[in-house]
N, C-alpha and C positions, 0 to 999 in steps of 0.2 A: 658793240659793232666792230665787225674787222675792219679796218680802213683798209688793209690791202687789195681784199675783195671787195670794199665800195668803189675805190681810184678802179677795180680792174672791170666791175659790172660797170661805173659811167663812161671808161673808154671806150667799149663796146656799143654801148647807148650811142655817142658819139659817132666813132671810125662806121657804124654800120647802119645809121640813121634810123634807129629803130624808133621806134613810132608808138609802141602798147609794153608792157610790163605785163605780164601773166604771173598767177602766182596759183599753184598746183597741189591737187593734196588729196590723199584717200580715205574715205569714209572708212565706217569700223568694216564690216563686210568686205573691202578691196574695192570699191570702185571709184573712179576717180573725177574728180570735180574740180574748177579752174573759176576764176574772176580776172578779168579784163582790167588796167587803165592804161587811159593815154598817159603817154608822159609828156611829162610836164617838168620846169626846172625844178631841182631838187628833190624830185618823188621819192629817188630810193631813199635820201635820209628821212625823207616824211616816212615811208611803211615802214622804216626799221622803227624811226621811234615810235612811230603813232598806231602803227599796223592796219588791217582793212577789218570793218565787220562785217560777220553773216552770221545767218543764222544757222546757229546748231541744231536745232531739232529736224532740220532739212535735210542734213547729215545722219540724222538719228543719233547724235551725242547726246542732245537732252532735251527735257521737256519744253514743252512750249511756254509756258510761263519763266522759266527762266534760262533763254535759249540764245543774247547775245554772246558771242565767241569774236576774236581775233586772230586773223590769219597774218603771221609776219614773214616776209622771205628768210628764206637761207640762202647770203650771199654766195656762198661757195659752191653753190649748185647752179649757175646763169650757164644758161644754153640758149644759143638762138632755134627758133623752132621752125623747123624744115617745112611746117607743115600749114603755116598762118600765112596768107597773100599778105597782109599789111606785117611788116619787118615787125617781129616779136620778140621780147627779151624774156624768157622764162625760167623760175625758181620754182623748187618746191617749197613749200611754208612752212612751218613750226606753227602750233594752236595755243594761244593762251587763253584762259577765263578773266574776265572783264573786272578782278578785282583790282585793288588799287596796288598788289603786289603783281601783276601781271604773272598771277602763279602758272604755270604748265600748263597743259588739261591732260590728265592720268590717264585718257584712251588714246591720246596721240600717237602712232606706230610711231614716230620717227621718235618720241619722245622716250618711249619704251624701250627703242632699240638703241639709246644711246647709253640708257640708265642702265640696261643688259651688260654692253659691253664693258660699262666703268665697273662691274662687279668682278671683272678677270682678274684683274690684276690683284685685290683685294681677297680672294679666295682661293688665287688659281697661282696667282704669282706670273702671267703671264701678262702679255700687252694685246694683243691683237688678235682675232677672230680672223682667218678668210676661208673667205666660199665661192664656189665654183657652178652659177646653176647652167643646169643642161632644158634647155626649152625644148618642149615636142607639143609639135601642135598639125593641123590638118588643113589642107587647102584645098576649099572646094569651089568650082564655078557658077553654082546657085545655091539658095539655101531658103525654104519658108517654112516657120511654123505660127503654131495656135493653139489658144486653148480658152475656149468658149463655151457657157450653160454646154451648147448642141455640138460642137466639136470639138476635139484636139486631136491634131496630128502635127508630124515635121516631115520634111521632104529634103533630101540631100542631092545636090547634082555632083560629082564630080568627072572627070576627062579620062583623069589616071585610072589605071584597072590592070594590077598587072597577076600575072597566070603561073609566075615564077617568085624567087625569092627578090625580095623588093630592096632588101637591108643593102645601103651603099650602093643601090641602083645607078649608072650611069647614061647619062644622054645617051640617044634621044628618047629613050624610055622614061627617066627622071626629065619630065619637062617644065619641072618647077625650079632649076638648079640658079636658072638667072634673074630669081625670084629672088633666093637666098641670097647672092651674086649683090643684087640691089641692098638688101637689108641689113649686108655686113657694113656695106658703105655708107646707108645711111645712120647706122647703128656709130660708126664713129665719130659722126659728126655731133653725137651725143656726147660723146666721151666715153662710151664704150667698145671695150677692144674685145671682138670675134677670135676664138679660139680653132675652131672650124664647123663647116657644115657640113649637111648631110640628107639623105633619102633617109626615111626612118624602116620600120620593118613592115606598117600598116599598107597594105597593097593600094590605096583608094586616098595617094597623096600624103601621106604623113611624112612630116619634115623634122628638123631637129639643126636648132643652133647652141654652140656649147662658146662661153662666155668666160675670161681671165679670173683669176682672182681678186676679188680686195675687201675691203672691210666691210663689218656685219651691215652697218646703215647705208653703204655705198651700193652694196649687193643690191639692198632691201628696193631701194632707187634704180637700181640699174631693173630689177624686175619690174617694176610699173612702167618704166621710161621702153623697153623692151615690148611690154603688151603696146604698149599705146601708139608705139612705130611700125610696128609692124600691122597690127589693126588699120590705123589709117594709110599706108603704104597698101593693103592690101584692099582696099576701100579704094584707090585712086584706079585701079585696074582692074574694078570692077569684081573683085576675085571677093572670097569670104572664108574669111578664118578662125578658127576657133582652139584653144586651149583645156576645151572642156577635156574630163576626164575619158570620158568614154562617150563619144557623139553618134559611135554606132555598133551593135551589133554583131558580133564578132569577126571585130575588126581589134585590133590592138588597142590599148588606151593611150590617153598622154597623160606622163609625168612630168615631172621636175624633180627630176635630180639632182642634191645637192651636197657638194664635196666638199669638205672644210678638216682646216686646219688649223694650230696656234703660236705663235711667234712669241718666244720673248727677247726684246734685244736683239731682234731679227734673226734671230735661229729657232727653226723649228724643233716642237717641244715633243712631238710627237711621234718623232726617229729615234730610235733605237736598235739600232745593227745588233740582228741575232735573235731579238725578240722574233715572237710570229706577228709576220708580217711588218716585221722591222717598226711595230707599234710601243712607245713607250708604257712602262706602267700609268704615266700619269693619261696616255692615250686609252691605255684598254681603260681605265677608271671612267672617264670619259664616255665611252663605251657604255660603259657598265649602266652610266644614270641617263645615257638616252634612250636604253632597251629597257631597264625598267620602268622607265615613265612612259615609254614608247605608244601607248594604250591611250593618257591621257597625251599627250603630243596632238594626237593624230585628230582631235577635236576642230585643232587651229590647222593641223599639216596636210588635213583631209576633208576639208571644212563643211564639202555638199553631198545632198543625198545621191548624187551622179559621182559621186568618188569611189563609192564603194563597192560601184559596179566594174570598175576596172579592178579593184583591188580583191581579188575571185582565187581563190585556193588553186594551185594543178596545173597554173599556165606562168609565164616568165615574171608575171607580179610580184611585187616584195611584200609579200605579206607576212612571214615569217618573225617573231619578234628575235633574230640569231645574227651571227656575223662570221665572216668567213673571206678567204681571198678569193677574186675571180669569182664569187659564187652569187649569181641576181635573182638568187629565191629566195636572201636572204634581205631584211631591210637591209644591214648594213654592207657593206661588200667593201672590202680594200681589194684595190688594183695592182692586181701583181706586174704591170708593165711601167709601173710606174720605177725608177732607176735613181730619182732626185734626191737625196736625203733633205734638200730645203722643201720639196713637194710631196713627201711623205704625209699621207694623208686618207683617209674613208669617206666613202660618199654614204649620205643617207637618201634610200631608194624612196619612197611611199609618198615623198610629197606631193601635190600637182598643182599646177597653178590658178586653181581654185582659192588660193590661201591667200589671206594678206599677209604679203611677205613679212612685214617688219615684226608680227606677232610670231609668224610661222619660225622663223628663224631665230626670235628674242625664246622661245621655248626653249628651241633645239638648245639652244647654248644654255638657259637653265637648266636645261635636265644634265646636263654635261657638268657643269660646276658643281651641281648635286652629285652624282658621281665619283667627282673628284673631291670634294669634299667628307664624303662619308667612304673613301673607299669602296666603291661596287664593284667587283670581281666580278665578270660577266661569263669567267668560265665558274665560279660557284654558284653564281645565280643560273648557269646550265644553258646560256644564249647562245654557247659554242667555244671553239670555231669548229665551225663545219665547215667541211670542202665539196661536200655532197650535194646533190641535190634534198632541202630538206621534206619532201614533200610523198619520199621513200615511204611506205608504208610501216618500216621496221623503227619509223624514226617517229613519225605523226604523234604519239603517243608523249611524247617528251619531250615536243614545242609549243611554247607559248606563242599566238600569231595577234594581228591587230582586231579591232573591232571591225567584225560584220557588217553593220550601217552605222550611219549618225548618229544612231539615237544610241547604240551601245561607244560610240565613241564620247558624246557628251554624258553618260553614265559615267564611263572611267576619269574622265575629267572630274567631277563633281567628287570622286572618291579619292581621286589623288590630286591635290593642286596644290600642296604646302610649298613644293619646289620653285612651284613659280610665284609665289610670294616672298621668297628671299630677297631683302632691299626693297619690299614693296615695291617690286615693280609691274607686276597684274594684281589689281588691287581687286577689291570683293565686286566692287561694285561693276567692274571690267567682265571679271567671270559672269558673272550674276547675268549681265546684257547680252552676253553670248550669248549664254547657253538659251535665255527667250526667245533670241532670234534665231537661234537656227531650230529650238522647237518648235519653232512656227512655221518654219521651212516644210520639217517632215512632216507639220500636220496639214499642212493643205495639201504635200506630195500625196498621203495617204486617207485625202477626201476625194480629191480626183480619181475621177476612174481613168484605165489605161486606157488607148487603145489596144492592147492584144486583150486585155479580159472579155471584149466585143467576140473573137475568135474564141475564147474560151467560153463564156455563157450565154451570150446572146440567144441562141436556140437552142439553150439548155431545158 
């Protein structure tokens, strides 16, 4: 137990008279689940030492027969939550199993995500991961769907509609700007610092908040802490927002863009003046083992059958498995306006935030250390760089792109995952759970009938 962060969560308890303890945490799928106590004297040393139970199999961690689990805060994470009437002091948790060593539990994203990062420094020679995500997501003023025996359908309202180009739209055309306006502020009082915002290019409301740098597990937390502020912010006015990948119809998708970089000793490792793109070797290497694994990545980085509808050949998608400056047909793109040799850095395009972060990003950086570890030359393996558009027809022929749907993404998963069991850190039985849950996914997406096959065979 830190005492620094114990003395500094019961000052808090104290100076702000908080009243409940929340302790917060995300299922394996990404979705988030919380337990309540009042406080009472001493609690936080009682959940550190003793922690809270629930049940795991409610979670989907494990069976019912052997499904008591332990949730214990992480003090370093206490935020007051904006969003509770009665004064709340909020942590995300750490999972242990109920043994008498209070072992881990091997699904825990946050657990995974920290076992990720200790492997840099031991393969990589480096210290520190950061990433940069770019949120884009859609705000709409009603929203119903269904899907029942006798119906399914979804209905979308939104205000916005615009006839021109929407990208960096300004008032009063952008009438969601004081929306965003609200979300960077409330976003701080998290502890996350807004980089800036923006109109996205989707005519029909699509926004986009782009978020600082910090560490892999910080990131991973400021993405849940992100969804969850802005959902219930956007829930208090009545509004309805969504992160899905593609919520409609040719309309632009939302990603998550994510930019990273590697510190060691606080200089980044991944400048190189003179290289292309001012990338170090040990950065193209890098490179190298996130495009080859790129396929299986995209399992955890692209997780739902609604992902791969945004991610469509011939339009500004990253679907390309290539890298290139300035170039967003490629997954990978280095920013040529980028001028910082400490902020020299690649974004990786294709994620969306469909993903549990802490998996989504513990990959990325496995496949990266694989990489660097085995030397991957992504101009021998033929990824590029391209500056081009790669979607030329003179070119199609000699790019490798991601998977098509889920199903071919959890395919390449199952045929490539050695990389992410370096350090045992996605262990068999981790994969194993996946991959059932999301075939389960695509098999009731593909028992359901559509609504458009109604226009297609009904009076056939």
């Amino acid at each position: 137990m830190n005492a620094t962060h114990l003395k500094a969560s019961n000052q808090l308890i104290k100076q702000h008279k908080i009243e409940m303890i929340d302790l917060k945490c995300i299922d394996l799928t990404g979705y988030l689940h919380h337990i309540s106590l009042p406080v009472v004297p001493g609690i936080l040393e009682r959940l550190v030492a003793e922690g809270v139970g629930f049940d795991g199999s409610s979670y989907g961690f494990r069976k019912v027969e052997n499904s008591d689990m332990i949730l214990v805060p992480d003090l370093s994470t206490a935020v007051i939550d904006p969003f509770r009437e009665t004064r709340t002091l909020s942590f995300y948790a750490h999972i242990y199993l109920t043994d008498e060593h209070r072992t881990p539990f091997s699904q825990d994203g946050r657990y995974i995500a920290r076992q990720a990062q200790s492997l840099l420094k031991e393969h990589v020679g480096a210290d520190t991961s950061w990433w940069g995500p770019e949120f884009e997501f859609y705000i709409f003023s009603n929203v119903a769907f269904d899907t029942r025996t006798s119906s399914s359908y979804y209905k979308i309202e939104h205000v916005e509609e615009f006839f021109r180009n929407a990208y960096h739209a300004a008032n009063p055309f952008d009438i969601y700007d004081d929306f965003r306006d609200e979300a960077c502020k409330l976003l701080k009082r998290f502890n996350i610092d807004v980089k800036y915002h923006h109109h996205e290019v989707g005519e029909r409301a699509q926004q986009e908040i782009e978020t600082y740098f910090t560490d892999l597990l910080t990131t991973a937390d400021h993405i849940v802490t992100t969804k969850y502020a802005l959902f219930n912010l956007a829930r208090s006015k009545n509004l309805f927002i969504t992160f899905m990948p593609k919520p409609m119809y040719h309309q632009p998708g939302n990603g998550m863009h994510l930019h990273l970089y590697l510190t060691k000793n606080g200089k980044n490792v991944f400048y190189k003046k003179g290289e292309y793109g001012n990338m170090s070797k040990l950065a193209q290497h890098f490179i190298g083992g996130v495009l080859k694994h790129g396929a299986a990545i995209s399992a955890f980085s692209n997780p739902s059958t609604n992902s791969y509808k945004r991610l469509v050949p011939g339009f500004e998608a990253p679907v390309a498995l290539t890298y290139g400056q300035a170039n967003r047909s490629s997954a990978i793109r280095i920013p040529k306006y980028v001028n910082n040799p400490d902020e020299a850095r690649f974004e990786f395009r294709p994620p969306d935030a469909t993903a549990n972060p802490y998996l989504c990003l513990s990959a990325i950086l496995l496949a990266g250390i694989d990489g660097v570890v085995n030397r991957i030359d992504p101009v021998a393996e033929g990824f590029g760089p391209f500056d081009r558009n790669v979607h030329d027809e003179s070119m199609k022929n000699n790019i490798h792109f991601l998977p098509r749907n889920l199903e071919e993404a959890l395919d390449a998963l199952t045929a490539d995952n050695e990389f992410l069991r370096r350090g045992r850190i996605f262990t068999d039985e981790l994969i194993e759970q996946w991959i059932t849950i999301k075939k389960r996914e695509i098999s009731s997406i593909m028992t359901m009938p559509h609504p458009y096959e109604y226009k297609l065979y009904f009076n056939l």
